[in-house]
C-alpha positions as CSV (number, residue, x, y, z in Angstrom):
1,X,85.2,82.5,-32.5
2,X,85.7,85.0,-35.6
3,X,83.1,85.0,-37.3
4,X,82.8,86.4,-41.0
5,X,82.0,89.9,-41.2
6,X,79.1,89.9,-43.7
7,X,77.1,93.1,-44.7
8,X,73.6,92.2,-44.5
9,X,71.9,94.9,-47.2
10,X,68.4,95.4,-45.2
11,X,65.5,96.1,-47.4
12,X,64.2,99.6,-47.2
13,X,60.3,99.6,-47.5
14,X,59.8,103.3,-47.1
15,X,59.3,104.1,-50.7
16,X,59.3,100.5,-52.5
17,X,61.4,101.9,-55.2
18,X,64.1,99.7,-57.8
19,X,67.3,100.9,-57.0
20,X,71.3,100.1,-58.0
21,X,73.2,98.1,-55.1
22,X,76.4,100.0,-54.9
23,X,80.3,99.2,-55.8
24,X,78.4,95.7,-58.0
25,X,80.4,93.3,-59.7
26,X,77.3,93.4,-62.6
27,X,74.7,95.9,-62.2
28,X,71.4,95.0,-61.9
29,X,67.8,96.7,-60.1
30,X,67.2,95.3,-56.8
31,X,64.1,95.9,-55.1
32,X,64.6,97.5,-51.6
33,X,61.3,96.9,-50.3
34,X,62.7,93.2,-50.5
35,X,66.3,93.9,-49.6
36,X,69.4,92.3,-51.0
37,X,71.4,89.7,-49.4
38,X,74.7,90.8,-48.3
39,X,77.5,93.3,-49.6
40,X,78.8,90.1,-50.9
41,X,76.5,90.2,-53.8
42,X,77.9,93.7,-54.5
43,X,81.3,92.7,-54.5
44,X,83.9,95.8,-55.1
45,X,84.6,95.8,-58.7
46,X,88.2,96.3,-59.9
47,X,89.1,95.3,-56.1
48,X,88.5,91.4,-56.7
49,X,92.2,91.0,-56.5
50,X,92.3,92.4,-52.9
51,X,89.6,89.3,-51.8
52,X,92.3,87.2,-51.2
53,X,94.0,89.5,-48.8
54,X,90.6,89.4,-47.1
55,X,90.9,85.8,-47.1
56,X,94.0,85.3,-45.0
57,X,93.5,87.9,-42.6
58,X,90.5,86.1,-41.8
59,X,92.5,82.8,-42.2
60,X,95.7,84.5,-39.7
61,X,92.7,85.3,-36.9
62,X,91.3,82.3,-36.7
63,X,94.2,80.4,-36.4
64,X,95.7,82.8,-33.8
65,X,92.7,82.3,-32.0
66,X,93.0,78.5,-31.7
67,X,96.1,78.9,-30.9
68,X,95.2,80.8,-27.9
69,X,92.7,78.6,-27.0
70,X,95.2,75.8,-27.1
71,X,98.2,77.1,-25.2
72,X,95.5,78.3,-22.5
73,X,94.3,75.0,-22.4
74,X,97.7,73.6,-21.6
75,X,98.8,75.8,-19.3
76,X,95.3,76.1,-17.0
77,X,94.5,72.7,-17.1
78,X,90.9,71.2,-17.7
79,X,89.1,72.9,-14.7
80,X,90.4,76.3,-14.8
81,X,90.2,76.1,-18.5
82,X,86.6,75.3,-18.3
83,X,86.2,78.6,-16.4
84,X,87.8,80.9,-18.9
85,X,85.8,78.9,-21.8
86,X,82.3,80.4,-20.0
87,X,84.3,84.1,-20.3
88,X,85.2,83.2,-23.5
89,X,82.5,82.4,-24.9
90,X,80.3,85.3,-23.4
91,X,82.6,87.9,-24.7
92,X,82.1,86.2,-28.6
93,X,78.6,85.8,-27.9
94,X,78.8,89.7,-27.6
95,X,81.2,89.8,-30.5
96,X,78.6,87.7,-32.6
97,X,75.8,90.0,-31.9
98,X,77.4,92.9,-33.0
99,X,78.1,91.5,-36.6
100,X,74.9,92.7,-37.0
101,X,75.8,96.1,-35.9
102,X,78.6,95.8,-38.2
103,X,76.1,94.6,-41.5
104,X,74.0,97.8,-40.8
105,X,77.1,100.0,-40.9
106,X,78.5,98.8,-43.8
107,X,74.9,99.0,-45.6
108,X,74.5,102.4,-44.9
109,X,78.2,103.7,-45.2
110,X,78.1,101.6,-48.9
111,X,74.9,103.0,-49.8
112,X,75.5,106.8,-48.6
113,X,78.6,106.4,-51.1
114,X,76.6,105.5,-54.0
115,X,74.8,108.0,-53.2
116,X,77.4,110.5,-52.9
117,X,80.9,109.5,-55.6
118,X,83.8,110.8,-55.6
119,X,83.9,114.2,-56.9
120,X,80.9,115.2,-55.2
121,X,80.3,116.8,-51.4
122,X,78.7,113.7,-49.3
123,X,75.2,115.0,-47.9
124,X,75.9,114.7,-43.7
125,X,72.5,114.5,-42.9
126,X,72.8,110.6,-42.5
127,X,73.4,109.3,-38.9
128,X,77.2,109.0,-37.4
129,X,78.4,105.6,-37.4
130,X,80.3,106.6,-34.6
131,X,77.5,108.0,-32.9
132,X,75.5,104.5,-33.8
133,X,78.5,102.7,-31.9
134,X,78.4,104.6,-28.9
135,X,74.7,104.4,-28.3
136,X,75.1,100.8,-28.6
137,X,77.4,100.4,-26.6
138,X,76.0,102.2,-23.8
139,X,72.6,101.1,-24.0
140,X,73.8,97.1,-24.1
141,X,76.5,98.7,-21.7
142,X,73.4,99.7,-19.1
143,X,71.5,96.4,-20.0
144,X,74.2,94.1,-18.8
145,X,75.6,95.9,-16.0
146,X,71.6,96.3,-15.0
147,X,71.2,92.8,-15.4
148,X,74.2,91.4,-14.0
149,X,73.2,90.5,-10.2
150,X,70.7,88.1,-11.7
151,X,73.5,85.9,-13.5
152,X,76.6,87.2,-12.8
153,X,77.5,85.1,-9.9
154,X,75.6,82.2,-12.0
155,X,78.2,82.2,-14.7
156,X,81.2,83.6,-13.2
157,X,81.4,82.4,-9.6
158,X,83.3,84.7,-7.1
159,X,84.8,87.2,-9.3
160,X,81.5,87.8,-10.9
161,X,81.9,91.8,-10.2
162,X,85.1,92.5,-11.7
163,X,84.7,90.0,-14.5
164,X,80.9,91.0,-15.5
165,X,82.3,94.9,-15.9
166,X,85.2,93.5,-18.0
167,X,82.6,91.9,-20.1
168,X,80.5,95.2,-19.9
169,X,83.7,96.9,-21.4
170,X,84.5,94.6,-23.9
171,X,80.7,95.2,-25.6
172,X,81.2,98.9,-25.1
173,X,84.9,98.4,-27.3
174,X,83.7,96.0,-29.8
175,X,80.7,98.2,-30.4
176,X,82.6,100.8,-31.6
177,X,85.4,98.5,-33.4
178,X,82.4,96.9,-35.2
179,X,81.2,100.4,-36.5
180,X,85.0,101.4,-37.6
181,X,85.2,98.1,-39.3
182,X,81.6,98.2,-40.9
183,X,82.7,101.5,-42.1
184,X,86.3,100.1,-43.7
185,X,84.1,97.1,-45.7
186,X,81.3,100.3,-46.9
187,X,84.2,102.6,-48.5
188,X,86.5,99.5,-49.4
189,X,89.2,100.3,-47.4
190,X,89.7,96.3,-47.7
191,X,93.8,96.7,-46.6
192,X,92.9,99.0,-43.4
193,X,89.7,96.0,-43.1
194,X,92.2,93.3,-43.4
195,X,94.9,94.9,-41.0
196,X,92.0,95.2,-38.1
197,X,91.2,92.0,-38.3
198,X,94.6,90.6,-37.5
199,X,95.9,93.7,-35.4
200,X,92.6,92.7,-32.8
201,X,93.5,89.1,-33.0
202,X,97.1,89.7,-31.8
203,X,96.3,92.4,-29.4
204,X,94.0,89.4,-27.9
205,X,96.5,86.4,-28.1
206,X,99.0,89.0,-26.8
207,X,97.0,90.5,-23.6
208,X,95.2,86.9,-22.7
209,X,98.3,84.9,-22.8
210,X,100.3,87.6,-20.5
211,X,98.0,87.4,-17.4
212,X,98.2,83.9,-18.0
213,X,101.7,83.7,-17.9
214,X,101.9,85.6,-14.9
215,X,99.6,84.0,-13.3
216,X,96.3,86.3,-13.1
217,X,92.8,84.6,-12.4
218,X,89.7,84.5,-14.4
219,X,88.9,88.5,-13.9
220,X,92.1,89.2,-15.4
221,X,91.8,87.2,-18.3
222,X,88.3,89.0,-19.3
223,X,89.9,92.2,-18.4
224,X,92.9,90.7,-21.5
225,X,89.6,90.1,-23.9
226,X,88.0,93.2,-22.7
227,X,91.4,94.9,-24.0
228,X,91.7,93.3,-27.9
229,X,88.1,95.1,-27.8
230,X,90.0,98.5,-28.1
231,X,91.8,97.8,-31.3
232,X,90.3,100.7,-33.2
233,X,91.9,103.0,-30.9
234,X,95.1,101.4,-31.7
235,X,95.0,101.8,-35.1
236,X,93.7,105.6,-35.5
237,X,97.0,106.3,-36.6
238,X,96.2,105.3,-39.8
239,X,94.6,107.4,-42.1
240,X,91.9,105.0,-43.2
241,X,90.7,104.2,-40.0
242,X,90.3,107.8,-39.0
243,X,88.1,108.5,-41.4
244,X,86.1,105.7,-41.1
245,X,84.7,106.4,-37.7
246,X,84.2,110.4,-39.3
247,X,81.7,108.1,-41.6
248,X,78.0,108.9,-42.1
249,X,75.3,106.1,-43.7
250,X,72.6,106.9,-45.9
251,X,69.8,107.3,-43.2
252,X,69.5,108.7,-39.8
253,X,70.2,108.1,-36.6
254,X,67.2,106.3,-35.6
255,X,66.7,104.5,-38.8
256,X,70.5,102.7,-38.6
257,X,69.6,101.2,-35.1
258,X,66.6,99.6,-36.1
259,X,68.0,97.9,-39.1
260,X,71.2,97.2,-37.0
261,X,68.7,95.8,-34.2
262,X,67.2,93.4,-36.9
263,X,70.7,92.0,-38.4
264,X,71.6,91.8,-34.7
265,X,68.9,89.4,-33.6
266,X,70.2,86.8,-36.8
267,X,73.8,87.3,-35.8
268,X,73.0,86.5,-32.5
269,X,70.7,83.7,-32.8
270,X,73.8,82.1,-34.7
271,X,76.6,83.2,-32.2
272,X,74.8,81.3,-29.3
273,X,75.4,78.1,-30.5
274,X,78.4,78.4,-32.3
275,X,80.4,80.6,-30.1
276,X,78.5,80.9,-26.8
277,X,78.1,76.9,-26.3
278,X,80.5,77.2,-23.0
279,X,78.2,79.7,-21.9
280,X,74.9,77.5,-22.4
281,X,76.8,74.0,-20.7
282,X,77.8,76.6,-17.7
283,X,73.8,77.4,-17.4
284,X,72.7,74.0,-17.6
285,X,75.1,72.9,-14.7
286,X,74.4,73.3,-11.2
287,X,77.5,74.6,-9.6
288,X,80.6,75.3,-10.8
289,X,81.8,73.4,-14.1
290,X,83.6,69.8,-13.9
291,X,87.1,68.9,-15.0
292,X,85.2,66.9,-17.3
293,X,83.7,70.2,-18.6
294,X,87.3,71.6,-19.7
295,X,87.8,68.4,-21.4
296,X,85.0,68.0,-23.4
297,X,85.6,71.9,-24.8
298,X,88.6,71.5,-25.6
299,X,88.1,68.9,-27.7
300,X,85.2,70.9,-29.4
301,X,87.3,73.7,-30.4
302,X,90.0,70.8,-31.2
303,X,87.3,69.0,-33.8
304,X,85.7,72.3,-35.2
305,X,89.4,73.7,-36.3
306,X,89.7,71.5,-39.0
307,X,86.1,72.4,-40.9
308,X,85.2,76.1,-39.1
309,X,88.5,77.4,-39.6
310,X,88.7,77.1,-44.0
311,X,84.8,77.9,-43.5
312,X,85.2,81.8,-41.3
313,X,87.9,82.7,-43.9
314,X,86.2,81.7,-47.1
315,X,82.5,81.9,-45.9
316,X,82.3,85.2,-48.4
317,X,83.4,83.5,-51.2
318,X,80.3,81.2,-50.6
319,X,77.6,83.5,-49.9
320,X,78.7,85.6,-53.0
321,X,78.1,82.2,-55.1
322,X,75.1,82.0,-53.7
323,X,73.7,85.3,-54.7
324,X,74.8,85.4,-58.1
325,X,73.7,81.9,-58.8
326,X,70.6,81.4,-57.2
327,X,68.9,79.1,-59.5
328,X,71.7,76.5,-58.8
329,X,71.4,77.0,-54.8
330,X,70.3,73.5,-54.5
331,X,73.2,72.1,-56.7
332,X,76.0,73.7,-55.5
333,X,74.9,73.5,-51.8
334,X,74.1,69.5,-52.1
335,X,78.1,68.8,-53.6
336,X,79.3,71.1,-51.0
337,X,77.4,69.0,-47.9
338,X,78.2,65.9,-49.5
339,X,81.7,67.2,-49.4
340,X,81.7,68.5,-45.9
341,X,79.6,65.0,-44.7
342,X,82.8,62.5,-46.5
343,X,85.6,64.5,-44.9
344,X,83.2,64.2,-41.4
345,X,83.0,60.6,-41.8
346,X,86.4,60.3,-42.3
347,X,87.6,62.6,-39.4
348,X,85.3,60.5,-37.1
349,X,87.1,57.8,-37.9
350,X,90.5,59.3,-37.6
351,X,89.4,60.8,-34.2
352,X,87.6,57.2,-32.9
353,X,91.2,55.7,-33.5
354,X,93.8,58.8,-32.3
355,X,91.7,61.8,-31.0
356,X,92.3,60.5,-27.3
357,X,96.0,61.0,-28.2
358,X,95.9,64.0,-30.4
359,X,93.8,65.8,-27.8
360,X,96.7,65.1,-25.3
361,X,99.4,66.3,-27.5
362,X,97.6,69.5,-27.7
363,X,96.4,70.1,-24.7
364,X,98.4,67.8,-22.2
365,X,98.2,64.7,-20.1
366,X,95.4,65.9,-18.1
367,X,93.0,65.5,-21.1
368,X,91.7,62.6,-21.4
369,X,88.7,61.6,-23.5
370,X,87.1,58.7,-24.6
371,X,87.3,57.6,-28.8
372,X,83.8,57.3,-28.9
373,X,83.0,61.3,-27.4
374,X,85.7,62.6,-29.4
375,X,84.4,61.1,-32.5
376,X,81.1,62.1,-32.1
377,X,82.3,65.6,-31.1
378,X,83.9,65.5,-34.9
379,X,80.4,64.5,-36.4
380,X,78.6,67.4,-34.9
381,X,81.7,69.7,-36.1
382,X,80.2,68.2,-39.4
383,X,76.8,69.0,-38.4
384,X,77.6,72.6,-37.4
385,X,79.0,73.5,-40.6
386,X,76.7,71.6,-42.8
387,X,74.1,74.2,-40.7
388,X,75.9,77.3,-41.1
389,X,76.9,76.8,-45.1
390,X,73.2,76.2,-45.3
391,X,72.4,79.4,-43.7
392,X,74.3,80.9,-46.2
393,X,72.3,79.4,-48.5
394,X,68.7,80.6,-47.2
395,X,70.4,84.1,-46.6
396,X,71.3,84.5,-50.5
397,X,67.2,83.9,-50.8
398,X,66.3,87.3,-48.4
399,X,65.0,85.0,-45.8
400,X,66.5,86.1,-43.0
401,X,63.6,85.2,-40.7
402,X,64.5,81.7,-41.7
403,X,68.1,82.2,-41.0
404,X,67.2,83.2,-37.8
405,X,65.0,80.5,-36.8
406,X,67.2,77.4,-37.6
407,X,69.5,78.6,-35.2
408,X,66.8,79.7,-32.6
409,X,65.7,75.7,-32.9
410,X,68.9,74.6,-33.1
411,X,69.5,76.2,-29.7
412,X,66.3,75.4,-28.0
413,X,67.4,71.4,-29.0
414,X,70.8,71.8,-27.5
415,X,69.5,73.6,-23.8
416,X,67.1,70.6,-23.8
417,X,70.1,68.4,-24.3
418,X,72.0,69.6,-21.7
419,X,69.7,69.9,-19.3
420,X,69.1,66.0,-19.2
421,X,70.8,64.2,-16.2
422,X,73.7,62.3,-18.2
423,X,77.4,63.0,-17.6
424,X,78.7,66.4,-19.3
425,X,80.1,64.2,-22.4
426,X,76.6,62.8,-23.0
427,X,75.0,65.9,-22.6
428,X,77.4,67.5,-25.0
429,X,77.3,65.3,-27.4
430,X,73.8,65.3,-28.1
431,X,73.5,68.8,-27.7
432,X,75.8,69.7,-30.2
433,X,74.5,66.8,-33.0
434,X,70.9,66.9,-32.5
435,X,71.0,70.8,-32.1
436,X,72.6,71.8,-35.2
437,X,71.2,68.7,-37.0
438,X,67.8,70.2,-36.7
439,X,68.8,73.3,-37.7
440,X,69.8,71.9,-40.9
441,X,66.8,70.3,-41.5
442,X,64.8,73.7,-41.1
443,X,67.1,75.2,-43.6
444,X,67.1,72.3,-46.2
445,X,63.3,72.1,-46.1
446,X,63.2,75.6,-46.5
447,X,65.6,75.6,-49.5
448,X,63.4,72.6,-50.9
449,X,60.3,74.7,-51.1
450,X,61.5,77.6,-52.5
451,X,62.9,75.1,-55.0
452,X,59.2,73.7,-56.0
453,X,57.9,77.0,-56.2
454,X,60.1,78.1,-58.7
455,X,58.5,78.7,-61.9
């Protein structure tokens, strides 16, 4: 699912120095052995009027991308679409942890610039964002195609060849796409940012729904996601976006990837639940997924659209309130889950009474759930959210290990979930209210004792 790009500022501990976060709304010393939050809390000054822009390309992605999801849905029917669900969600598990690839870049490119204004030759002794990209993308490249005989046929049944090098490609692509993009948001190229994001969101809806439509299997539609994977290449005819991937960051080489392997391992831990949950039902199942399976998905991506879709384009917007008013975290995050917890209630209800028919419009005949599933599916929408906007929360506080760990548990609770021996709507269910649920709780509690510590 898209995700929102965020530009985790990781603290540099080398020299333990105050220093000036770059491009800031209001200036103030940040210490780097602690490292700031995001490039949210150093939002571009003079380009506020440009976040809005930001704001509906996110908005136009997402709601391309349900739209995809939908039409496939009605045109594979609930078996074949649980199938492309497990590609699916692999390929935006990859997508997810290379947000963190994308933080480190935009870090680095930000902070060589602040280094360096205009007017004034830029030093190119810091490492090649390019060059970042490409070695991550071969290395996870190697590690998947290495690894693939041990789950490839697990996940992907027959086609697991074709369709594991598809996903191989489609990490290589977005590697680099996430450098070009980290790059854009780190010199605030926020209209070349913006166009990305909804020229890779097309090229996707376009290349997917084609093979559909003429009838290609399951290694053709990951070889159509592998493709939306190669947008940056598409757009290097625009000025911007060439000299983006020319970018350098502030340190070198060697330095980049470690702090990009850091923000990766949060990203990830987050992109396994919320967009790699096909991928976690498919390895808790033996044998190849149920009709049952296709059902129950799409009525997850049917009950999250409503709450994760205002959430991935404005999530930004929250985190910066978060950082510049951190005495108030507690506050502003309790209206917001109240909010968030009345309009759950409320969709459960709605869903308990016409989900079962909704989900039919949508999807078609062949989708049929019970009121009671697809109601509780809406409360763990709730629950998911409620997690995630309290993420944000712990992540304007520098705890990133925190972060990282509600959604670690979060996950762990889910696989035990679905490992049980009730039906596949149980299983679900459970997995994904009691999973993020906990994850909450280790986020709240954290907030809560930061709060009592406070002088």
């Amino acid at each position: 699912m898209p995700q929102v790009h965020l530009a985790g500022l990781r603290g540099r501990a080398r020299r333990g120095v105050l220093t000036r976060q770059p491009f800031c709304r209001r200036e103030k010393p940040v210490d780097v052995t602690r490292g700031a939050t995001s490039a949210l809390e150093c939002a571009p000054s003079g380009n506020g009027a440009r976040a809005w822009v930001i704001g509906v390309a996110s908005l136009f992605a997402a709601v391309l991308t349900w739209t995809l999801l939908a039409v496939s849905g009605r045109i594979l029917g609930p078996e074949s679409y649980a199938a492309f669900m497990v590609v699916w969600g692999f390929v935006f598990l990859e997508v997810g942890l290379l947000q963190g690839l994308q933080q480190e870049v935009t870090r680095a490119v930000a902070t060589a610039e602040r280094s360096h204004p205009a007017g004034q030759t830029q030093d190119r002794s810091g490492g090649s964002i390019l060059r970042l990209g490409l070695s991550a993308g071969v290395v996870g490249a190697a590690v998947l195609l290495a690894t693939s005989p041990l789950w490839g046929a697990r996940l992907f049944g027959a086609d697991w060849l074709s369709i594991t090098t598809a996903t191989t490609v489609a990490f290589a692509g977005y590697a680099l796409y996430s450098v070009v993009n980290g790059a854009l948001a780190g010199r605030r190229r926020w209209s070349d940012y913006s166009v990305s994001i909804a020229v890779e969101s097309v090229l996707r809806l376009v290349l997917v729904l084609t093979v559909i439509a003429v009838g290609g299997g399951l290694a053709g539609q990951a070889w159509g996601l592998a493709g939306a994977g190669l947008t940056w290449v598409a757009l290097l005819g625009r000025r911007g976006v060439r000299a983006a991937a020319r970018e350098a960051g502030d340190v070198a080489l060697g330095r980049m990837a470690a702090g990009a392997g850091q923000a990766m391992v949060a990203t990830g831990c987050s992109a396994i639940l919320i967009a790699g949950f096909p991928v976690l039902m498919k390895i808790t199942t033996t044998g190849a997924l149920p009709p049952e399976a296709g059902v129950v998905l799409a009525a997850v991506v049917a009950t999250r659209a409503p709450l994760l879709l205002p959430l991935n384009a404005f999530q930004a917007v929250l985190l910066s309130r978060f950082v510049f008013a951190r005495e108030e975290i507690m506050r502003t995050l309790g209206r917001l889950l109240a909010l968030v917890a009345l309009v759950t209630v409320a969709g459960a209800g709605l869903a308990y009474v016409a989900g079962p028919l909704l989900l039919r419009l949508l999807y078609g005949d062949a989708y049929v759930i019970g009121p009671v599933l697809i109601a509780v599916l809406v409360v763990g929408a709730g629950l998911i959210t409620m997690q995630t906007m309290s993420g944000s929360a712990v992540l304007a506080l520098n705890k990133h290990r925190v972060f990282a760990a509600g959604w670690v548990i979060a996950t762990v609770v889910a696989v035990a979930m679905l490992s049980t021996e009730l039906s596949v709507g149980a299983r679900s269910a459970l997995a994904l209210t009691i999973g993020p649920l906990t994850g909450l709780l280790v986020n709240i509690v954290t907030l809560a004792v930061h709060g009592a510590r406070r002088p």
